[in-house]
N, C-alpha and C positions, 0 to 999 in steps of 0.2 A: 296668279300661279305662286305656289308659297317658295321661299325660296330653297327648299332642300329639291324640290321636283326642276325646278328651274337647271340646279344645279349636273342635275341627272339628264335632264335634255340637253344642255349645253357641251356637257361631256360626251353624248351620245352622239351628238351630231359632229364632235372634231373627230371623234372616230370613221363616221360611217360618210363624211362629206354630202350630206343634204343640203340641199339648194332651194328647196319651196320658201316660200315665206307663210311664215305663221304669226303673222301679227293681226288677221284680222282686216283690219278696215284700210290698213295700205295696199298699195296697187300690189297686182301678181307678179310682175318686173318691171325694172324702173327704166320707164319708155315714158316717150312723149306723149303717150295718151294721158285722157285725163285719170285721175285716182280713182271718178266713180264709176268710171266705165273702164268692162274691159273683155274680151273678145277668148274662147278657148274655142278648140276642136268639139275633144267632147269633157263635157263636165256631170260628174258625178256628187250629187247631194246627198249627205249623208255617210258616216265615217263606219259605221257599226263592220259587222262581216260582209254582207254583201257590198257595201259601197269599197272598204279597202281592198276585198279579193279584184272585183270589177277593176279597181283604177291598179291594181298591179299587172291585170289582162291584159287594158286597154294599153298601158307603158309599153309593152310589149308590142304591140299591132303599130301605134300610130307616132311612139315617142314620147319621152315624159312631160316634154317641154309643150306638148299638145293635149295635158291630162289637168285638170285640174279636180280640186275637190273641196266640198261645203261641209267643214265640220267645226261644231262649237266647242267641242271637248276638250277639255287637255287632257282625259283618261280613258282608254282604252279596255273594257272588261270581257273578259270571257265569263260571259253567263250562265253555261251548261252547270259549271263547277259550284255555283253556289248551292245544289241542292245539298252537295259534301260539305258545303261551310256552315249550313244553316244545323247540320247534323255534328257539325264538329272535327268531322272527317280530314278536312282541309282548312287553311287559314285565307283569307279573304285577301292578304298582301295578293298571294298568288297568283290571283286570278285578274290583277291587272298590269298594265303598262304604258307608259305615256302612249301616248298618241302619235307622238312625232316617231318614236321608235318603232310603230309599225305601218307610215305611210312609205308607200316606197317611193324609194332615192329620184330623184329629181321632180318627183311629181308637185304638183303646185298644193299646197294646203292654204286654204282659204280661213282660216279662225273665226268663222261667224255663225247666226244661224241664217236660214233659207227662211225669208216668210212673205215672199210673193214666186207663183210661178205663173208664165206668161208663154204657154206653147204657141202660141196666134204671132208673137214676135220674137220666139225662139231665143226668149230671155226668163233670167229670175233677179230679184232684188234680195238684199240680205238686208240686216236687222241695222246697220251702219250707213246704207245708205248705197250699197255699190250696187252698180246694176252689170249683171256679168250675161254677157250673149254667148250662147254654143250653136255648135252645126249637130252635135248631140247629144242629150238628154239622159241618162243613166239615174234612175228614181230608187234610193235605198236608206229612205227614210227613216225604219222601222215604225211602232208605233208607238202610243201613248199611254201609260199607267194611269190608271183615275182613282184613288183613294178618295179623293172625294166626293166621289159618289155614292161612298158609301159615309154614311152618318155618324158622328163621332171619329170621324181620320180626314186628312193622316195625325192630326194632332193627340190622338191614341196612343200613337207609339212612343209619346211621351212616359208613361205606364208600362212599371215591369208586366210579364206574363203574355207579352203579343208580339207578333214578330212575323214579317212576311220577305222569302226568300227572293222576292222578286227586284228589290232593291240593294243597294252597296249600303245604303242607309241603315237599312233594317235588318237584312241579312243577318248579323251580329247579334242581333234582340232575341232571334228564333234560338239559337242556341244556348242564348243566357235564358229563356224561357224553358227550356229540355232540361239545363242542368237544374234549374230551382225547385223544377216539378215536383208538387209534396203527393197530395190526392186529390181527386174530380175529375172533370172532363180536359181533357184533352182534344180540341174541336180544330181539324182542317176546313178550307170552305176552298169553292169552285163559282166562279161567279156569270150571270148571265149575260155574258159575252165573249166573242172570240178573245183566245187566249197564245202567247206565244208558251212554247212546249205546254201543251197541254196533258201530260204526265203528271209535270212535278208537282201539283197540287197534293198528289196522292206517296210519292215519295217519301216526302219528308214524314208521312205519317206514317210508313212501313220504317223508317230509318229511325222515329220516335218509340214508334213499339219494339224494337231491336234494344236501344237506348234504356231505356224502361227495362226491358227484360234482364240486361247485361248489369242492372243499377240494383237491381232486388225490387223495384218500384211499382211491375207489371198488375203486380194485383191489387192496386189502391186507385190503376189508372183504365178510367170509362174512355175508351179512343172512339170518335165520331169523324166521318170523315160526310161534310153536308156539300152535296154538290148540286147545282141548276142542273145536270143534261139527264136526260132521261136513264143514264147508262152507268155503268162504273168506266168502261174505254171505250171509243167509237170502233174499235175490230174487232168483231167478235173471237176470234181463235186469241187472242192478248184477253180480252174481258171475260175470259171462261179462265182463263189461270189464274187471274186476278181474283177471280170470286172464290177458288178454291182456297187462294190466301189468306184472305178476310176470313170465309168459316174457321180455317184451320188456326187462324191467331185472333179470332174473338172482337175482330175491329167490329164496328158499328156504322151502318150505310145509309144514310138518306139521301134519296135522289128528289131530285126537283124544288131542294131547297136552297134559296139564294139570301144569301147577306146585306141585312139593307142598312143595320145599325148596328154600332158597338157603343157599349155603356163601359168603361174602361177604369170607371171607380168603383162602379160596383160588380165588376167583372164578369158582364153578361154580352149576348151578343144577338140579334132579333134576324131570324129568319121568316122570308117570306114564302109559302107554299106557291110555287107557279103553275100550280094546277088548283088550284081555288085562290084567286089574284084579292091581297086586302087579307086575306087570313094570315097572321103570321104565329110564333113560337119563341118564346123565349130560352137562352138555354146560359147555364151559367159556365163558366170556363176556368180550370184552374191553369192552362197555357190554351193559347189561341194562335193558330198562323191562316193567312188572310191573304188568300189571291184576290187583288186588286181588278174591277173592270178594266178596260182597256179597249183601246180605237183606234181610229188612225188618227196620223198627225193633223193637228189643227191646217195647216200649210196648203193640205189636201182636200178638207172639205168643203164642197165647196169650188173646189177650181173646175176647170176645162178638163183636167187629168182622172176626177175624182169617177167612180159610178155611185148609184143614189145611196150609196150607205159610207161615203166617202172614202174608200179605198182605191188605191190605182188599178184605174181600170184595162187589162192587158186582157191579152190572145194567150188563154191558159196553157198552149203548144210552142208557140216562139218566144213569148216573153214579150214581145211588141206591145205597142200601145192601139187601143182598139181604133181612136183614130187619128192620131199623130204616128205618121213612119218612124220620123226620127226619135220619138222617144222610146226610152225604154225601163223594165225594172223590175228588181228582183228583191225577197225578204217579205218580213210580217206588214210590210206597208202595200203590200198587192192584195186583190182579189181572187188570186188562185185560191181554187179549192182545196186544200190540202194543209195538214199541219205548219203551224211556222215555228222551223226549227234550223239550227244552223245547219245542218244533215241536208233540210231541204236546200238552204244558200247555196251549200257544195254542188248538190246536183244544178241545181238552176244557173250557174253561173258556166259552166260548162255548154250548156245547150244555150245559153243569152252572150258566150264569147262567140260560137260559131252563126247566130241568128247575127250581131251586130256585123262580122265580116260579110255575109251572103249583103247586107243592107249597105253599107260602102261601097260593095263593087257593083250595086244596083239590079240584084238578084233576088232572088224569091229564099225566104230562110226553111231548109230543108229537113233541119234537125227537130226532133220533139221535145219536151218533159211532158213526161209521163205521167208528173205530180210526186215521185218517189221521194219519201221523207224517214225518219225513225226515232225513236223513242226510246233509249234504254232506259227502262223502268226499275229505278236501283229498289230491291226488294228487303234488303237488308246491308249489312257494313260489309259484305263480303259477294254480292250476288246479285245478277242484274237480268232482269226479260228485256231481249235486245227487241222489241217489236220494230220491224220494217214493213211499209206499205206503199200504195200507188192512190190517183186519183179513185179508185173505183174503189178503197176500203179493201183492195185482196194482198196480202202478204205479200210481199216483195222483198225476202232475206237474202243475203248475202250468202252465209255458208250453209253447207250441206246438212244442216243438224235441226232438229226442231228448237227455234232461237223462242218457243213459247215457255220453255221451263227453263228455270232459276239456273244462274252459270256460274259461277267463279272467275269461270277466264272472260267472261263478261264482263263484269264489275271492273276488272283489272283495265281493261279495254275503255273502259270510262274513265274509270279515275286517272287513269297513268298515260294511256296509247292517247286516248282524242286530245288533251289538250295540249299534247306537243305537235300532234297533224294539224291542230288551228293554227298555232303562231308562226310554224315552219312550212306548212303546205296549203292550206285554205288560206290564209291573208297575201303569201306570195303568187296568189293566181297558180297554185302546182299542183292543188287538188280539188277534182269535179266528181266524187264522192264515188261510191264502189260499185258500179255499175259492170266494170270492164273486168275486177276480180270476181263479180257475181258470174259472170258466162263460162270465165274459167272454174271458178269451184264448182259450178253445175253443168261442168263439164260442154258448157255451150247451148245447154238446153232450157236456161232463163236468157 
């Protein structure tokens, strides 16, 4: 930890009096048990949104002193924001905060990672050596970024001209690539695998050609946006507004093309056609942003927890584990059908606080998800399609208006409103997403 952050956790914590310990590989309190064992109620792995919302839940229901949690971080990022950093919109400080600043107050912070889990003995082991036992299991792992899957990265982004919003890393590169932009392609990519927000591939390419337009640049610049899925959006009423976009601003679509190689000296980047497998395209790039494949956490594949594509395998209505009770889990590290977005965390964490009490007090959990996730599709520096959905692909919005055209007080809603409701109402367990202003603005009739 360098020492200016040090210094900001230090001060942070004689303010707010935290108690956890975050040192990692020493005991959770200084008890006579041993250092490498050590026993919580319920333990939650994984610090991202779903694990901090979860363990501010959990403080609540069982006590702090009964919470513990598995995180190796010392940075805390709100991710939504970067598709505004990558566009310039926002500065990348912003979008993070120590870690310790938003576990909450008394809860145990464990500084390591998780790389054994052991449901059969209602234990995990971390990366130091401890082996920590719970009566409950809370899975919010997230997933895994793979740049190197793809050919030429991540050691690419060594080289001006490429940049992919997906990282704190990189983030910065996307933007120093917008401002350099002279002429040529301009090339987004979407990659052959599940993806968290699966949106922002295409954002940053409406917020480049915004960029471009606003720069004098527009007509020297060929925008391509190559994606793996057969679609430009998985909903249709959102991917009919999107395509009226594209005609209307002259982007460039190809579907079912996926990213297998970048040549980054000589600034090309090799798609392969997934409908003729072995056929590929060269295309040359005067800026390039690169959605990375991505999977679930190694931790997972492979375990007792995993199903056969190694995602946690849950009850896509309780959150439960299909066959361990006591575990449970929420976030891009599940196999829920549905977008992984922190929209989804909100709501799932609300129907996985009330499923974990009906399972304490050794009842049947009563509540659902529905799968309800969203999307604001920022379409420009000023204007956003809020698209909302459900497991079954049907629109599931919030207010009264058609949220499929372009909005102002959308955008604002993004930039400005969500990420003050993440750091002050979704990490303190306060918000379980808009499900209950949806009945009142539809008057009770969603």
């Amino acid at each position: 930890m360098s020492s200016a952050l040090r210094a900001q956790v230090s001060q942070w914590g004689r303010g707010c009096s935290r108690t956890y310990d975050w040192t990692g590989c020493q005991s959770l309190h200084t008890t006579s048990r041993s250092a490498s064992k050590e026993h919580v109620k319920v333990l939650v792995v994984g610090g991202g949104s779903g694990g901090i919302t979860m363990s501010a839940r959990m403080k609540r229901k069982v006590g702090a002193d009964n919470v513990a949690v598995v995180e190796p971080s010392e940075m805390h990022y709100y991710q939504p924001i970067w598709t505004l950093v990558g566009a310039g919109a926002k500065n990348l400080e912003s979008s993070g905060r120590p870690t310790a600043s938003v576990m909450p107050s008394g809860v145990k912070w464990i500084k390591s990672k998780v790389t054994e889990v052991n449901p059969d003995t209602n234990s995990v082991r971390t990366d130091c050596g401890k082996e920590i036992s719970y009566e409950y299991l809370i899975v919010a792992l997230g997933l895994q970024l793979h740049y190197e899957r793809i050919k030429g990265l991540p050691e690419g982004f060594d080289h001006p001209k490429i940049g992919s919003n997906y990282s704190q890393k990189t983030v910065q590169k996307t933007w120093r690539a917008l401002q350099d932009f002279r002429e040529g392609n301009a090339i987004f990519t979407f990659p052959n695998s599940p993806v968290k927000c699966a949106g922002a591939p295409q954002k940053i390419m409406y917020l480049s050609d915004a960029y471009l337009r606003k720069t004098g640049k527009r007509s020297k610049a060929n925008i391509i946006y190559n994606t793996s899925l057969p679609v430009l959006f998985g909903i249709k009423k959102y991917a009919d507004a999107l395509w009226e976009i594209v005609k209307t601003r002259d982007l460039n679509i190809n579907l079912r093309q996926n990213l297998i190689e970048v040549r980054p000296d000589k600034q090309e980047a090799v798609f392969e056609n997934l409908d003729k497998p072995g056929e590929t395209k060269v295309f040359e790039y005067e800026m390039l942003h690169v959605t990375p494949p991505m999977g679930p956490p190694d931790v997972l594949k492979g375990s007792p927890l995993a199903d056969e594509a190694g995602w946690l395998n849950l009850n896509k209505e309780t959150l439960q584990h299909q066959v361990y009770p006591n575990v449970f889990g929420i976030g891009d590290c599940t196999n829920l059908p549905t977008a992984k977005t922190a929209a989804a965390v909100a709501a799932q964490s609300s129907v996985l606080d009330r499923t974990i009490s009906r399972v304490m007090k050794n009842t049947q959990p009563d509540k659902k998800y529905d799968g309800y996730t969203s999307c604001p599709l920022v379409t420009s520096y000023n204007t956003v399609i809020l698209a909302e959905f459900d497991y079954n692909g049907q629109p599931l919005e919030t207010f009264p208006v058609d949220q499929s055209k372009e909005r102002r007080t959308m955008y604002h809603m993004k930039a400005d409103l969500m990420p003050t409701l993440y750091w002050h109402g979704l990490l303190r367990g306060l918000w379980g997403g808009p499900g209950p202003y949806r009945t009142l603005m539809h008057l009770g009739m969603k």
